[in-house]
Structures are given as C-alpha cells and as structure tokens.
KEDOMI-492195 format. One line per 3 residues: their letters; for each residue x, y, z of N, C-alpha, C. Coordinates in pm, whole numbers. Example, Ala and Ser with C-alpha at 12.3 -4.5 7.8 and 13.67 -1.06 7.14 Angstrom:
2
AS> 1319 -569 780 1230 -450 780 1320 -330 780; 1285 -225 708 1367 -106 714 1290 3 787 $
***
This chain:
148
XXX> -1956 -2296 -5037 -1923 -2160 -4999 -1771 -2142 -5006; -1710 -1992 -5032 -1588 -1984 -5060 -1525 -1984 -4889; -1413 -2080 -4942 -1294 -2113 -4786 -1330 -1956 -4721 $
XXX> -1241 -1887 -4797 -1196 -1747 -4779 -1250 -1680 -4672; -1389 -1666 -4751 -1535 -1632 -4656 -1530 -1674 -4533; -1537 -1797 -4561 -1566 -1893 -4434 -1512 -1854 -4323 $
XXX> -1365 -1814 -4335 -1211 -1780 -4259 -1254 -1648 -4212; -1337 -1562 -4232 -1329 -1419 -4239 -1496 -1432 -4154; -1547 -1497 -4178 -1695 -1489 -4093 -1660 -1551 -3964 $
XXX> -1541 -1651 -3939 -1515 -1697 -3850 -1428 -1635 -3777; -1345 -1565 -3823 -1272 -1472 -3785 -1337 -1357 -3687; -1436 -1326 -3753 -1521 -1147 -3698 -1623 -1259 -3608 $
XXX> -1707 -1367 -3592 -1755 -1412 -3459 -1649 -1426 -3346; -1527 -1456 -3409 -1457 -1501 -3242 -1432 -1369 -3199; -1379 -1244 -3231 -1359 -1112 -3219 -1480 -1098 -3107 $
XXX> -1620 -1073 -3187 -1747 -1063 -3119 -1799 -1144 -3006; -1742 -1316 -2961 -1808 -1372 -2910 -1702 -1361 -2809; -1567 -1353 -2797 -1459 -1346 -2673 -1421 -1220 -2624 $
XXX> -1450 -1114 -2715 -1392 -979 -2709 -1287 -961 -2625; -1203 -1072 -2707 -1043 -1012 -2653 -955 -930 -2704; -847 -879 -2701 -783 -809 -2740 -614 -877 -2749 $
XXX> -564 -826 -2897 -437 -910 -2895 -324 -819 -2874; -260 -888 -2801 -130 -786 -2709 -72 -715 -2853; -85 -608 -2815 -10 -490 -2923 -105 -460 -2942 $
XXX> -221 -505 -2988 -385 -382 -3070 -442 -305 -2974; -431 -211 -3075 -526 -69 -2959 -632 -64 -3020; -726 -90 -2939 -859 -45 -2936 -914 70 -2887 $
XXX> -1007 124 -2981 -1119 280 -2927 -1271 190 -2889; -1297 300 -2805 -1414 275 -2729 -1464 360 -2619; -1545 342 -2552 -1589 384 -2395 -1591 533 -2431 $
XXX> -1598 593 -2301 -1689 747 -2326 -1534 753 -2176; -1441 899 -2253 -1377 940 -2141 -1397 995 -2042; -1571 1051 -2059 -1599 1140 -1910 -1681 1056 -1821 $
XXX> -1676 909 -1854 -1740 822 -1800 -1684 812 -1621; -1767 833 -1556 -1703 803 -1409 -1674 647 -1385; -1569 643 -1300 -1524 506 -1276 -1496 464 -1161 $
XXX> -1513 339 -1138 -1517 271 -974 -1461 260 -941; -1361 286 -814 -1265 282 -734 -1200 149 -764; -1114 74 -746 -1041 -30 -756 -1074 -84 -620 $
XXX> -1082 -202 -583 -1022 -273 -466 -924 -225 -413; -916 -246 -267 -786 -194 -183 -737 -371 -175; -813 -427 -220 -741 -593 -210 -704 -658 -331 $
XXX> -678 -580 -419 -596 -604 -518 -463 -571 -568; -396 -676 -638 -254 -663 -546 -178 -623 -694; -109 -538 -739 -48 -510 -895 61 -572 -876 $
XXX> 62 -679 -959 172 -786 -1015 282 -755 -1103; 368 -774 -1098 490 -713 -1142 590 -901 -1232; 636 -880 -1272 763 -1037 -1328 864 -1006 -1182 $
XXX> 870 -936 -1120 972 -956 -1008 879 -978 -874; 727 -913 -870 698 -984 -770 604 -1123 -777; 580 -1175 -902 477 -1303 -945 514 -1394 -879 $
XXX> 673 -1428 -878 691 -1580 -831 638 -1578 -661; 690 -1479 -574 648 -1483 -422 507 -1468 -400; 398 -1371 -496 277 -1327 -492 192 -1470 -561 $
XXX> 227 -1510 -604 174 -1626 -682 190 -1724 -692; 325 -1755 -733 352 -1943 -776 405 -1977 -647; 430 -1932 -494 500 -1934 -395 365 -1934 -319 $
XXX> 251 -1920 -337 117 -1900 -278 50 -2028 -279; 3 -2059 -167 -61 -2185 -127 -238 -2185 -158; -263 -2073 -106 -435 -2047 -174 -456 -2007 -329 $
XXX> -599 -1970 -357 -608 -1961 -471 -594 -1808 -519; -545 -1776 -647 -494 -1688 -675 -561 -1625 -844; -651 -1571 -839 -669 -1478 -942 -639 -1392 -1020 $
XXX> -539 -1401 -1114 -445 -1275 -1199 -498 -1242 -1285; -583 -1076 -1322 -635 -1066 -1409 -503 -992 -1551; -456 -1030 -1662 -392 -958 -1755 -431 -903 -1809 $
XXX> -387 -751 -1835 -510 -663 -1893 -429 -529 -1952; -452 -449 -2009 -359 -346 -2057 -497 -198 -2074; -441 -83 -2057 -466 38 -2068 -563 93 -2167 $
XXX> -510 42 -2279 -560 79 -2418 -669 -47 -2493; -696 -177 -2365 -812 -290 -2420 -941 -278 -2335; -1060 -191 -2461 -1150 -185 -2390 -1244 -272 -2343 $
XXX> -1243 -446 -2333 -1254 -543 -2255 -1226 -561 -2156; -1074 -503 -2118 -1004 -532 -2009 -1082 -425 -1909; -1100 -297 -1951 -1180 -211 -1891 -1282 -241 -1818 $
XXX> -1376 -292 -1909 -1495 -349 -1894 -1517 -437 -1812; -1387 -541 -1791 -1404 -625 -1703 -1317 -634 -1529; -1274 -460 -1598 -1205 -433 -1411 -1320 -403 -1325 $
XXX> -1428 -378 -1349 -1501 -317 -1238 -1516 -514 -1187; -1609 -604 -1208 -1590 -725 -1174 -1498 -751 -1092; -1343 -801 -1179 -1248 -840 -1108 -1224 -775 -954 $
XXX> -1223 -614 -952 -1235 -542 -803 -1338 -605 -737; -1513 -619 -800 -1546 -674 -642 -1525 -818 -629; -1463 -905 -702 -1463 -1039 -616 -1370 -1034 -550 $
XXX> -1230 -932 -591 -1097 -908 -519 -1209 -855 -340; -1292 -787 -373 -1319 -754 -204 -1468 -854 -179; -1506 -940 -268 -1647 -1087 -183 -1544 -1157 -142 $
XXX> -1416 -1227 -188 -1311 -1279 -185 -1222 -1282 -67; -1204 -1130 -26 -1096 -1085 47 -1063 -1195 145; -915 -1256 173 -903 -1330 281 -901 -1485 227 $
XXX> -998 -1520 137 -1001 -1634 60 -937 -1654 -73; -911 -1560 -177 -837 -1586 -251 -784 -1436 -321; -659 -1444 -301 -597 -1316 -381 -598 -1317 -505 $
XXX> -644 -1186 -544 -633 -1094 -686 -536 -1053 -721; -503 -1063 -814 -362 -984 -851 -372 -893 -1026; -327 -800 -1085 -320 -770 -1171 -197 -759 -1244 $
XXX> -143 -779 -1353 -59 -728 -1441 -146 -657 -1563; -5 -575 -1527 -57 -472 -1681 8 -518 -1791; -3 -603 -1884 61 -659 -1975 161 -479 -2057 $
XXX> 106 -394 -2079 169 -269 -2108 292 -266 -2077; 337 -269 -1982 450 -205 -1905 560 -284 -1920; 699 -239 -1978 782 -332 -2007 836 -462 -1871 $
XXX> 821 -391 -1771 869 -463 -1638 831 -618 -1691; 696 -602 -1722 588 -746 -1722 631 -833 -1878; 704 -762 -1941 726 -867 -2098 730 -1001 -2044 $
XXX> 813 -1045 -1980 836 -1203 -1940 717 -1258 -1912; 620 -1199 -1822 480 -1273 -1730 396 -1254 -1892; 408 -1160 -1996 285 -1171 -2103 334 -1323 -2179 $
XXX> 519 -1283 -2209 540 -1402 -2314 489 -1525 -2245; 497 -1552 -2117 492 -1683 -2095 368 -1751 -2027; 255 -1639 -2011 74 -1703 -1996 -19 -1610 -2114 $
XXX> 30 -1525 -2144 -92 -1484 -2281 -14 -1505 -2414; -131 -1581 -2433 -124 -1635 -2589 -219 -1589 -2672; -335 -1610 -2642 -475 -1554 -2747 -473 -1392 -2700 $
XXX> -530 -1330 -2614 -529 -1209 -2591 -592 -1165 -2438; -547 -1072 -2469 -662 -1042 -2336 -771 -975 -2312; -850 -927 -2287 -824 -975 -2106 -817 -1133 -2066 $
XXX> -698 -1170 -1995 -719 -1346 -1972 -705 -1332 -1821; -800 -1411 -1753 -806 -1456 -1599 -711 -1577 -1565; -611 -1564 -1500 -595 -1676 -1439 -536 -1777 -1348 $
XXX> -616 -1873 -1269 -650 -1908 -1203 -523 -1991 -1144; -431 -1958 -1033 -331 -2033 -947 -375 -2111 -848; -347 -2210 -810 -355 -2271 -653 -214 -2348 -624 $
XXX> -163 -2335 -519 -24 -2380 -482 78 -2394 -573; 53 -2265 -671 153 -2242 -738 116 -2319 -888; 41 -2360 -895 -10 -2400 -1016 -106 -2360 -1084 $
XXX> -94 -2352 -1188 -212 -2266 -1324 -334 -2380 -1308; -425 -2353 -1225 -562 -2450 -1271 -685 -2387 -1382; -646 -2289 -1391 -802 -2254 -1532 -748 -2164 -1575 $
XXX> -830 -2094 -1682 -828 -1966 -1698 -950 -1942 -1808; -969 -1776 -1761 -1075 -1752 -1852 -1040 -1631 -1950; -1071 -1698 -2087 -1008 -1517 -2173 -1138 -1447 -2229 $
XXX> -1139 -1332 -2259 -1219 -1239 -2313 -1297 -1222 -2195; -1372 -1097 -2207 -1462 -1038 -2207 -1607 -1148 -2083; -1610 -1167 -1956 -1704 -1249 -1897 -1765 -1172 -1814 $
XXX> -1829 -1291 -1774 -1902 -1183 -1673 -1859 -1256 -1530; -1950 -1140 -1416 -1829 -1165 -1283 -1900 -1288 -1254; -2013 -1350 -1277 -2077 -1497 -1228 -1993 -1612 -1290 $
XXX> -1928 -1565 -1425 -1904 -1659 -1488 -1742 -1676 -1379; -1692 -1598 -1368 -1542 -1562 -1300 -1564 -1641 -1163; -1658 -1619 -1083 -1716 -1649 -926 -1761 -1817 -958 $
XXX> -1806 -1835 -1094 -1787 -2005 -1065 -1681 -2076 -1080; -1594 -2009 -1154 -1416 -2114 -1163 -1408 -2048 -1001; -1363 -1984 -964 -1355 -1941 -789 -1398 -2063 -714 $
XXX> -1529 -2089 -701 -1613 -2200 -633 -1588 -2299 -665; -1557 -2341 -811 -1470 -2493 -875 -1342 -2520 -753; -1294 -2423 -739 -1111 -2449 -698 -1097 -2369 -498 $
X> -1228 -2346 -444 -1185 -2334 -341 -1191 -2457 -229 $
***
C-alpha cells in the first residue's frame, strides 16, 4: 500500500479517535441555541500569573482542564469537568485555562503540545498524568481515584 495513504488514513483516525484540537485551529460545530449548563462555582479560572500559587504551590490534587472558545471538544467536555469540579469539591481542585487569551501564552507553550482539550493532573506541585482529547467524565474520575 502507498506510504502516503497510509500517513493520511492515520492521520484522519487520530483526529476521530482523540478529537483534539490544535492550538490555533478553529473548529465549527454544536448548535448555538443549544442551552448550556451552568459551570461549577468550584472551578477556579487559571491565569500564568495565578498557576504557580493555584497549582504548583498546591499540596492536593489538582485538575487543569486547557481548553479554548472556538474547540468544539473542549466544549463538549466542560459540562464533565464542572461536575467532578463539584463530586470533588474539597478533595481536589479544578482549575481552567483558556489557552485563547494572551495572559495564558506561557502556561499553553509550556504543557500543550498535541492539542486540546488536555487534562492535567498536579499533586504537590507536580504533573502526575494527563488526559488529551475528547473523554469521558468516568474516564477523567479514574486518573482522580489513581492519585487521591
């Protein structure tokens, strides 16, 4: 079979099987009159000036979901991230960055690499997992249970 092919069939499964999104691509999708779920009041929006005290300065475990405006994965996978931010509450903080927003350039260059949406996973200030693309909240709630 031609390489080429090969590169290009492999290409469009990982698209389909991670449904991530690569920092800079805008994606269409979703229905705008779609109603949407409140956010967590226990989720905390992460900033490059507040990460190091909210996070790497944090002794429990710490969930940062990276995610941007215009990735309809990331969408898809905020309703999740909100409720473990509130099954969670008290046991391990949520946090979000909006990879979008220039504030955050530093926090994208230096933990997203493949794309996002990427989860991931702090404890005393250290990166223990992470999960990219597109999961589901069981799959999210077992790295949680790995690391509490």
């Amino acid at each position: 079979m031609n390489t080429r092919f090969l590169q290009i069939i492999t290409s469009l499964c990982a698209v389909f099987l991670f449904q991530a999104c690569k920092p800079g691509e805008v994606t269409s999708g979703g229905d705008a009159g779609e109603e949407k779920k409140a956010e967590s009041k226990h989720l905390v929006a992460l900033t490059t000036e507040t990460f190091q005290k909210q996070v790497l300065e944090n002794e429990q475990l710490v969930m940062v979901d990276f995610w941007a405006p215009w990735c309809m994965p990331c969408l898809e996978l905020a309703p999740a991230v909100s409720e473990l931010a509130d099954d969670y509450a008290g046991k391990v903080k949520v946090g979000k960055v909006d990879v979008n927003e220039a504030v955050n350039k530093e926090l994208m260059e230096k933990y997203v690499g493949e794309g996002i949406p990427l989860i991931v996973f702090f404890k005393g200030g250290k990166k223990v997992d992470e999960s990219l693309g597109l999961v589901s909240k069981g799959d999210l709630e077992e790295i949680i249970k790995k690391h509490l």
